[in-house]
C-alpha positions in Angstrom: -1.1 7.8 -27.5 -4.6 7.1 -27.2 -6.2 6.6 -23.9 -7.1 2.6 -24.6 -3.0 2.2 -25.0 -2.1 4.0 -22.2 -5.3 1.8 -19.8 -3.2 -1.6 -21.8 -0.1 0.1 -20.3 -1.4 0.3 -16.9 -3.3 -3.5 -17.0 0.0 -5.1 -18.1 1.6 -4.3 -14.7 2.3 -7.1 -12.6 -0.3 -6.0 -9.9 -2.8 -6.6 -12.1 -2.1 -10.0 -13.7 -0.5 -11.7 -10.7 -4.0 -10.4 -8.7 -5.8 -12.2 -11.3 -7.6 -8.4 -12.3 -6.8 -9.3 -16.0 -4.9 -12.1 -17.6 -2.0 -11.4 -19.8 -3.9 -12.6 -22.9 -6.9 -10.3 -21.7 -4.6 -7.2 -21.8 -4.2 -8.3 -25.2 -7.4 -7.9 -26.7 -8.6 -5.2 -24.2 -11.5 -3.2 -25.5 -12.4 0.4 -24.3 -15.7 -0.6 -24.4 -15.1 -3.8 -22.5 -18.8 -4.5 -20.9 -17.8 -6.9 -17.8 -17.1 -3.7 -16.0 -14.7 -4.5 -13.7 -14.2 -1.8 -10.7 -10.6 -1.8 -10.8 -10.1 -1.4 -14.5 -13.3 1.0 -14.8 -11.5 3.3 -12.1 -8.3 3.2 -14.3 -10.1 4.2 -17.1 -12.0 7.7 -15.4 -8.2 8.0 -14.4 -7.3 8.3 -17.9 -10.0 9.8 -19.9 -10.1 12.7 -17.0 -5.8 13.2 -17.0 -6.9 13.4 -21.0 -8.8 16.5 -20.4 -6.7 17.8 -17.6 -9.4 17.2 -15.1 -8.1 18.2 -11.5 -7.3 15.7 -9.0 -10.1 16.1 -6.3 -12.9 16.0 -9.0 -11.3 12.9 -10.4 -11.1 11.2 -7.2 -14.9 12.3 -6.8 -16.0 10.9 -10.0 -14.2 7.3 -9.2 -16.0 7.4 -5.7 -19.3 8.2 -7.5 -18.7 5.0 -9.8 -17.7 3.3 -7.0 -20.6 4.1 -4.7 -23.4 3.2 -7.3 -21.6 -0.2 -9.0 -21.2 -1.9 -5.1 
């Protein structure tokens, strides 16, 4: 499974369309490479490309906080 299936996995949950993150058509179509950076989605994808690479939890929680701090 590659990690743009597994973030369409995660963005068809109900959280995320009833919270308007995504729509359902959005999902869809969703590119990787998907330029509107949107925080939530952008978090979800460090999530998955670091669990790719078997990335420990602490530094993955430090590189969403880093994304986080300089995109707000």
């Amino acid at each position: 499974m590659t990690n743009e299936e597994l973030l369409k996995i995660y963005l068809k949950d109900p959280v995320f369309i009833e919270n308007e993150y995504v729509s359902k058509e959005e999902v869809e179509n969703f590119d990787w490479n998907d330029k509107r950076k949107i925080p939530i989605v952008e978090s979800l994808k460090i999530i998955v490309r670091e669990s790719a690479k078997d990335t420990g939890e602490r530094t993955t929680v430090r590189l969403i906080n880093q994304y986080l701090d300089n995109s707000l």
